[in-house]
C-alpha positions as CSV (number, residue, x, y, z in Angstrom):
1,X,0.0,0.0,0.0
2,X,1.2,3.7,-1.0
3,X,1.9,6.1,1.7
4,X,0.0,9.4,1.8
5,X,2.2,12.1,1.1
6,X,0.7,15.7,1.3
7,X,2.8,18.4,0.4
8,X,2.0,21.8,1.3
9,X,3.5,24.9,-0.4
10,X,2.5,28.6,-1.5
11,X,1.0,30.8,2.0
12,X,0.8,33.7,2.7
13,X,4.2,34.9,2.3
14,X,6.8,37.3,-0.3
15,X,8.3,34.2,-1.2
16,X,4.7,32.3,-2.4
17,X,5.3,32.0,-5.7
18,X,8.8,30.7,-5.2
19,X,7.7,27.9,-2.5
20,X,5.1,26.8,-5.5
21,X,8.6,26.7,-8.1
22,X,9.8,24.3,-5.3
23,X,7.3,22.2,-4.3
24,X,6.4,21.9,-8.0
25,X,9.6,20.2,-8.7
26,X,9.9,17.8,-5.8
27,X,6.4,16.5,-6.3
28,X,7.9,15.4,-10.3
29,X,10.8,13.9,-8.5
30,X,9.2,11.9,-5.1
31,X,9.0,8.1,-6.0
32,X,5.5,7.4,-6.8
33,X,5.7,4.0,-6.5
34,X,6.2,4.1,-2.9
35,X,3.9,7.5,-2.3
36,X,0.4,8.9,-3.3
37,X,1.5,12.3,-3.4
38,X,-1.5,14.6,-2.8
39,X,-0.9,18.2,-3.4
40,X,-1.4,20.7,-0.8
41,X,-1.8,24.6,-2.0
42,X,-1.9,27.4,0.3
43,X,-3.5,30.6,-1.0
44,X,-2.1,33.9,0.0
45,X,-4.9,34.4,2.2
46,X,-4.1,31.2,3.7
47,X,-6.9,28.7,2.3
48,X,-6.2,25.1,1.7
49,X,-6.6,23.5,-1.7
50,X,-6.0,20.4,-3.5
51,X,-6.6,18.9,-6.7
52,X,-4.3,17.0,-9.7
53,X,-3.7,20.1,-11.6
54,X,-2.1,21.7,-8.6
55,X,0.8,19.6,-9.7
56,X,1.8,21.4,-13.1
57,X,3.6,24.8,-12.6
58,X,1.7,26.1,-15.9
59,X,-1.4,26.0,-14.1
60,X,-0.5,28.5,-11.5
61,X,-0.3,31.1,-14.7
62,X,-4.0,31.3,-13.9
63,X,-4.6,30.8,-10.2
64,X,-8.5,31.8,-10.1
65,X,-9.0,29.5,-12.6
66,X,-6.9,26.8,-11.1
67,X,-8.3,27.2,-7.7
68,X,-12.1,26.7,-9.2
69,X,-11.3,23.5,-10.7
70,X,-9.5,22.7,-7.3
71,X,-11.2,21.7,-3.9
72,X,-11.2,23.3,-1.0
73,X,-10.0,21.7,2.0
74,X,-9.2,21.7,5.6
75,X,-6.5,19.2,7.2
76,X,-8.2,17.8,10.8
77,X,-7.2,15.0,13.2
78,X,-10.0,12.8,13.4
79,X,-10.2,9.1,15.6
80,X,-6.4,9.0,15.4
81,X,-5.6,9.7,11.7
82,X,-5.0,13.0,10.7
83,X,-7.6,13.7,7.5
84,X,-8.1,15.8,4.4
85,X,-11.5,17.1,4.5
86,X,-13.5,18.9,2.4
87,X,-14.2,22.4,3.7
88,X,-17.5,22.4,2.2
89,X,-19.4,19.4,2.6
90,X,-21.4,17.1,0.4
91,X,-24.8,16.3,1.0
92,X,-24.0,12.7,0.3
93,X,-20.7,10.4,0.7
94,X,-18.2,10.8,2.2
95,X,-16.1,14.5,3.0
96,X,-13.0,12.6,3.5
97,X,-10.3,13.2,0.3
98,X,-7.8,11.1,2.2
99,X,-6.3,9.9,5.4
100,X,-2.6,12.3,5.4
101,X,0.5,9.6,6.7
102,X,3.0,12.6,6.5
103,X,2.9,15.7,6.1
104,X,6.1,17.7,2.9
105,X,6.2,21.5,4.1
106,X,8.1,23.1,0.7
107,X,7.5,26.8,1.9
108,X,9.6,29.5,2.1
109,X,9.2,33.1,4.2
110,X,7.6,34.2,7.3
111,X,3.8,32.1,8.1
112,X,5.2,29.3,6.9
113,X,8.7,28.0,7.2
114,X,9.2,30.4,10.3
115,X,7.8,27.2,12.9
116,X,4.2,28.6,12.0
117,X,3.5,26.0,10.3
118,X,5.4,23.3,11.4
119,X,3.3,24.0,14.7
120,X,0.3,23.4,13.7
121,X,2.0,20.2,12.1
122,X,3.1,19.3,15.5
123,X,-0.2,20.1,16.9
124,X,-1.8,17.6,14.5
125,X,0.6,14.7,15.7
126,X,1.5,14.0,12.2
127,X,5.2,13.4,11.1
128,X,6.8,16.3,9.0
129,X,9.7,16.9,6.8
130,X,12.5,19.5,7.9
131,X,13.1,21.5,10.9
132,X,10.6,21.8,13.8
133,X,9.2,24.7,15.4
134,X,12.1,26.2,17.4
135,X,15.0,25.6,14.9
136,X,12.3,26.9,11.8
137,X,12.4,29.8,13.9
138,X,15.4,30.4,14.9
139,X,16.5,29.8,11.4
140,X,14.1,32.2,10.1
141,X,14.8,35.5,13.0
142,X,18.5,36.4,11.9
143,X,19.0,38.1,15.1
144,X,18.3,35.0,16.8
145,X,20.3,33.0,14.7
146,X,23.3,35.6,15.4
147,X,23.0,35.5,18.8
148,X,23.2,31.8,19.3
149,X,25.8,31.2,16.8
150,X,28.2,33.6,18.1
151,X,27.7,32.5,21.5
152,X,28.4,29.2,20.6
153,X,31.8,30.7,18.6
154,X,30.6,30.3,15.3
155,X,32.2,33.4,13.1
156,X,29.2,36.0,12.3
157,X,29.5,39.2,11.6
158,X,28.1,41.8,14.2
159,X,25.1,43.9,14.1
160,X,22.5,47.0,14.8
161,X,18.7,45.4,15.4
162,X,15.5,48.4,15.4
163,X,11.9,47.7,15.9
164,X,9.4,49.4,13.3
165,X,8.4,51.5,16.8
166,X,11.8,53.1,16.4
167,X,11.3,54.4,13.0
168,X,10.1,58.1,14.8
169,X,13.7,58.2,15.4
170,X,15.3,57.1,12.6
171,X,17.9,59.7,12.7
172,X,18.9,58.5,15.9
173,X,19.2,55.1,14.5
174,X,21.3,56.6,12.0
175,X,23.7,57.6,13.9
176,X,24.0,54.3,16.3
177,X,25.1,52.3,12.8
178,X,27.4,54.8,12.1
179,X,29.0,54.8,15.6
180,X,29.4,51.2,15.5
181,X,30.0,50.5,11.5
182,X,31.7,51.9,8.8
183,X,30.0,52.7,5.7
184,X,29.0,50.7,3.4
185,X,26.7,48.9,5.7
186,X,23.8,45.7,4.9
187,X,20.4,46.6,5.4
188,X,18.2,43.6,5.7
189,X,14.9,42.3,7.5
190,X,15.4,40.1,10.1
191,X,12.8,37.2,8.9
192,X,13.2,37.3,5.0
193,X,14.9,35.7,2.1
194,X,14.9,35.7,-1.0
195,X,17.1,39.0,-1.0
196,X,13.8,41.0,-0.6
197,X,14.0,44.1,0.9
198,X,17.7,44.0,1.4
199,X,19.9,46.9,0.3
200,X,23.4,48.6,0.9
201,X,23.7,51.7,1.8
202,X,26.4,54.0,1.6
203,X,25.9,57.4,3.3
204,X,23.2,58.5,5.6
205,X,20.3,59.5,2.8
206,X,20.6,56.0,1.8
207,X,20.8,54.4,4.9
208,X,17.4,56.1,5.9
209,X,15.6,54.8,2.4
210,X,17.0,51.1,2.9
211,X,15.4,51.1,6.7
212,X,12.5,52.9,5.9
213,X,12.3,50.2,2.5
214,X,13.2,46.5,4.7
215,X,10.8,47.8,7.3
216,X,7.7,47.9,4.9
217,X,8.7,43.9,4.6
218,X,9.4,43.1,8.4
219,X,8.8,45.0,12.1
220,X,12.1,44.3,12.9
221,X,15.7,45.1,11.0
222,X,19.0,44.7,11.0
223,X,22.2,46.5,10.1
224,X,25.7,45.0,9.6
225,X,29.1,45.9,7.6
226,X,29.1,45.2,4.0
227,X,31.7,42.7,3.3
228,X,33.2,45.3,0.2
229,X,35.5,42.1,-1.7
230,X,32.5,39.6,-1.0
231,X,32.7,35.7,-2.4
232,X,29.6,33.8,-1.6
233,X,29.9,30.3,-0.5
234,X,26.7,28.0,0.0
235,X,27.0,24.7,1.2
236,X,23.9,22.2,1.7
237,X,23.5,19.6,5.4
238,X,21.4,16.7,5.5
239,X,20.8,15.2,8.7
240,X,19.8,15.5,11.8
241,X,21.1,16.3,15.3
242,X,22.7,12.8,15.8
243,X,24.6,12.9,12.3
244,X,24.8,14.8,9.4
245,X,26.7,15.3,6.1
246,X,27.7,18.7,3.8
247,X,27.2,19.0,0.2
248,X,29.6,20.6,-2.2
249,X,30.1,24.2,-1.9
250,X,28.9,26.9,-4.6
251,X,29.7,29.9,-5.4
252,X,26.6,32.2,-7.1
253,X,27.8,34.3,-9.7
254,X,27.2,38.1,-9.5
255,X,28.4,41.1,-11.6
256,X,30.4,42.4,-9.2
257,X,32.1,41.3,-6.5
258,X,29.8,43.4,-3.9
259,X,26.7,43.0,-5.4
260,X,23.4,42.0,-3.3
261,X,22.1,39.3,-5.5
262,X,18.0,40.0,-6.5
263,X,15.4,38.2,-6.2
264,X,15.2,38.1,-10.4
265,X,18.8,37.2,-10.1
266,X,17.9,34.0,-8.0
267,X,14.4,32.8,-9.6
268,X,13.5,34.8,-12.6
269,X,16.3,33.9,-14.7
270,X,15.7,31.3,-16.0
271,X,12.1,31.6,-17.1
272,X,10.8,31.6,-20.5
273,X,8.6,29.4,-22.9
274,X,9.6,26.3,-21.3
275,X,7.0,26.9,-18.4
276,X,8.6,29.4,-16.0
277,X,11.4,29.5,-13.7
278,X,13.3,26.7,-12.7
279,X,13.7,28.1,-9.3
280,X,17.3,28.3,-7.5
281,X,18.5,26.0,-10.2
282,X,18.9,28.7,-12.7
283,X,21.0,30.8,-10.8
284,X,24.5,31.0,-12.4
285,X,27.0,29.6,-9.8
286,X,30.0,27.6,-9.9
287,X,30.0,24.3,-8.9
288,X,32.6,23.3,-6.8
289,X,33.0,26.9,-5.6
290,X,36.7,28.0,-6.5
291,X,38.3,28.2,-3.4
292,X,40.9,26.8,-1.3
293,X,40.5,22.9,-0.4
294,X,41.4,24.7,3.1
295,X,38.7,27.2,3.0
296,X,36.4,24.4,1.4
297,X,37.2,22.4,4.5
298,X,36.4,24.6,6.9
299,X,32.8,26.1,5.2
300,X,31.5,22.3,4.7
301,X,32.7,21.7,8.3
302,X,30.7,24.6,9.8
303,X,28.0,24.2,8.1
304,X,27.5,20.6,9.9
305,X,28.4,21.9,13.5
306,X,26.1,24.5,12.9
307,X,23.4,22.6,11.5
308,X,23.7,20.3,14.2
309,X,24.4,23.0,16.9
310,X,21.0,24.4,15.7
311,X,18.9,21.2,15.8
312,X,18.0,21.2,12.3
313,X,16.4,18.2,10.4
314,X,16.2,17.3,6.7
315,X,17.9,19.6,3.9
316,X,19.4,23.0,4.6
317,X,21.1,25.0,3.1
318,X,23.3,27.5,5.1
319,X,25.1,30.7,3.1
320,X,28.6,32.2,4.0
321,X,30.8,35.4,3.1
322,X,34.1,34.9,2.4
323,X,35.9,38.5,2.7
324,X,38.6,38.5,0.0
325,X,40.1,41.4,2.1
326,X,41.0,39.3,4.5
327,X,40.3,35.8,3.9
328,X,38.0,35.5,7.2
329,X,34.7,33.7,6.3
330,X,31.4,34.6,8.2
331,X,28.0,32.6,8.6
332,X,25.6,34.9,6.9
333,X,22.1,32.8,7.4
334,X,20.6,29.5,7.1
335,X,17.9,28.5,5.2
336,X,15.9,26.1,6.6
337,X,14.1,24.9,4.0
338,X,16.3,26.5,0.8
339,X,14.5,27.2,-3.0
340,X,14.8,23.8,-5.1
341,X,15.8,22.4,-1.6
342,X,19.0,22.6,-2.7
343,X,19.1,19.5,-5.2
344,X,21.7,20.9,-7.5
345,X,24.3,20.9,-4.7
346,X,23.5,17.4,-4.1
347,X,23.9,16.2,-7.7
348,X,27.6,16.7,-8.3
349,X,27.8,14.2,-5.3
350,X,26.1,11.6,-7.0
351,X,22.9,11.8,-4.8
352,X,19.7,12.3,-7.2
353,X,17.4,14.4,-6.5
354,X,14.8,11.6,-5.8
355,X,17.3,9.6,-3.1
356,X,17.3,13.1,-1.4
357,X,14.0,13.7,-1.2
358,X,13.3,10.2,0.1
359,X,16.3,10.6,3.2
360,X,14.4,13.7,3.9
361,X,11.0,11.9,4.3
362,X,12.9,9.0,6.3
363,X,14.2,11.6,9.0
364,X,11.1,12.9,9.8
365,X,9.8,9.7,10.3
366,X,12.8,8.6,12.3
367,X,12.6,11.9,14.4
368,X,8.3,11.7,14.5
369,X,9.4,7.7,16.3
370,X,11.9,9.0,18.7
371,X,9.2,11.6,19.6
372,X,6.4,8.6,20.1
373,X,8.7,7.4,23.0
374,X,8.6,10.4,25.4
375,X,6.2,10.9,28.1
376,X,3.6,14.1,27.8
377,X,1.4,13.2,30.6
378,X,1.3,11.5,33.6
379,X,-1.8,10.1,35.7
380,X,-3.4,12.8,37.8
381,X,-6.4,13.5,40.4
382,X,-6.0,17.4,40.0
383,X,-9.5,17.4,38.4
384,X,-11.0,14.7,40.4
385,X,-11.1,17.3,42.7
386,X,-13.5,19.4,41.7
387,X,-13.3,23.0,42.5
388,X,-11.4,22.7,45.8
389,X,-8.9,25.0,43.8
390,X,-11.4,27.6,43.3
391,X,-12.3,29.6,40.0
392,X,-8.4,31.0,39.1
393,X,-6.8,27.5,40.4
394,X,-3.2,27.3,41.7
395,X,0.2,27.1,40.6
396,X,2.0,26.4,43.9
């Protein structure tokens, strides 16, 4: 018998139409002999759909249309399977679409791949690919992320972090960068990707614009030196806490060697009349990365530790800066669940994209067993007791 497979992608989220690119082309690569893969859409207002069209990436050129021929749906635990359900129900039969065995999150962006959803995954009791809640969002926050690396002596670069309820002051924020940073200086939101609403700036009128621009994406910002001879280095982990493994290292080509790569750079590109972009996979990069076998060493290295440090689970990929200044190289972010899920860094190592995508579903169900094992409750006569505790009850 086939194992359900639902796997949700789009949300509400910059990066929707991105996740779709993704999910789109892991769904043409699971092993249907061994899964029923049932497509699970999210609109950007967040409703549920499914249907077999959802599976061709021409279809979405028309989403109204798509969605009519599509059925609406809810996902609900029900006598201890979790179900697909229609939202509206029939008169007659059954509302069940199908009973879910595991849940394929393929989402990018805040809602969804910052522990949101993985959540309401966890709420459900149902086994999931990729990170859980608290290393989704620690991934996601790149404050957080910072924090903890550097605490645990990971190399990062520092940083300024504002709140949107600064923004009254923004002169005053102004001048705390340039107090602590030379100019040029990154400009990002603290729970994007996809390069949106990042910027460099490069005197104060600009400085101001790029805040005032990354905080119409995000509530909270940060600032950090711009890395002026830049490489960037990506390297993919697939694992889990107990053991993991690094990919080859890339290096994405940009026009100069300071450049903040665009969102068109990284999924635009390689659109056309075959049916749209082919996600990250169009990006130009070099594949092995040239750099040294020493500096190799150490960037596939740290990306395991920190993967590991971080508790991450299934396919990451995490993003460095190699200053050509100096030769130091800096964590820049993780993604915890990266565009194309990184396949193209796997391939070079002999790993198809299907054997990848089947060692992602079998950690979640490792780590969904391990989790079967531990105690959640314990007998108690709390309630037996009626309201001997009185109205607000009692902590002590």
């Amino acid at each position: 018998m086939k194992i359900n497979l639902a796997v949700l992608f789009g949300g509400k989220s910059v990066e929707h139409e991105v996740s779709v690119i993704s999910a789109v082309q892991a769904m043409a690569s699971i092993n249907k002999e061994k899964y029923n893969i049932i497509p699970v859409y999210m609109t950007k207002s967040n409703e549920f759909y499914t249907g077999e069209k959802l599976t061709d990436i021409n279809a979405f050129r028309d989403i109204p249309a798509l969605l009519a021929e599509s059925v609406e749906c809810l996902m609900v635990r029900n006598e201890g399977k979790v179900q697909l359900i229609r939202r509206k129900s029939k008169m007659f039969g059954s509302n069940v679409i199908a009973d879910i065995d595991i849940a394929f999150p393929i989402v990018h962006g805040t809602n969804v791949e910052d522990g949101a959803l993985q959540g309401f995954l966890q709420t459900l009791d149902i086994p999931y690919v990729g990170c859980d809640v608290l290393a989704s969002a620690v991934g996601m926050d790149k404050f957080v992320m910072k924090i903890l690396l550097k605490d645990a002596g990971f190399p990062v670069l520092d940083c300024c972090r504002f709140s949107a309820f600064d923004m009254d002051k923004v002169e005053e924020l102004a001048a705390q960068v340039e107090a602590k940073f030379p100019y040029p200086v990154i400009v990002k939101p603290i729970n994007l990707g996809s390069s949106v609403g990042i910027s460099k700036a490069s005197d104060r009128d600009s400085l101001i614009r790029s805040m005032e621009d990354a905080f119409s994406f995000a509530d909270r910002i940060l600032v950090e030196p711009a890395v002026v001879q830049l490489k960037e280095i990506n390297c993919s982990v697939v694992g889990d806490s107990e053991s993991a493994e690094a990919s080859v290292c890339e290096e994405p080509v940009q026009a100069s060697n300071d450049e903040i790569l665009s969102y068109e750079q990284k999924y635009v590109g390689g659109g056309g009349k075959s049916g749209g972009s082919k996600g990250m996979a169009t990006l130009k990069r070099k594949i092995p990365a040239e750099i040294t076998p020493e500096q190799d060493e150490f960037v596939r290295r740290t990306a395991v530790e920190a993967f590991r440090y971080l508790g991450c689970n299934g396919v990451t990929r995490i993003d460095f800066m190699l200053d050509m200044a100096d030769n130091k190289i800096y964590i820049n972010e993780i993604n915890t669940i990266p565009g194309s899920l990184a396949f193209y860094l796997w391939e070079p190592k002999g790993v198809k994209y299907s054997e990848l995508l089947e060692r992602m579903i079998q950690l979640a169900l490792k780590r969904h067993r391990q989790q079967e094992k531990i105690s959640y409750s314990f007998d108690t006569n709390i309630l037996a007791m009626g309201g001997s505790f009185g109205s607000k009850g009692s902590k002590s």
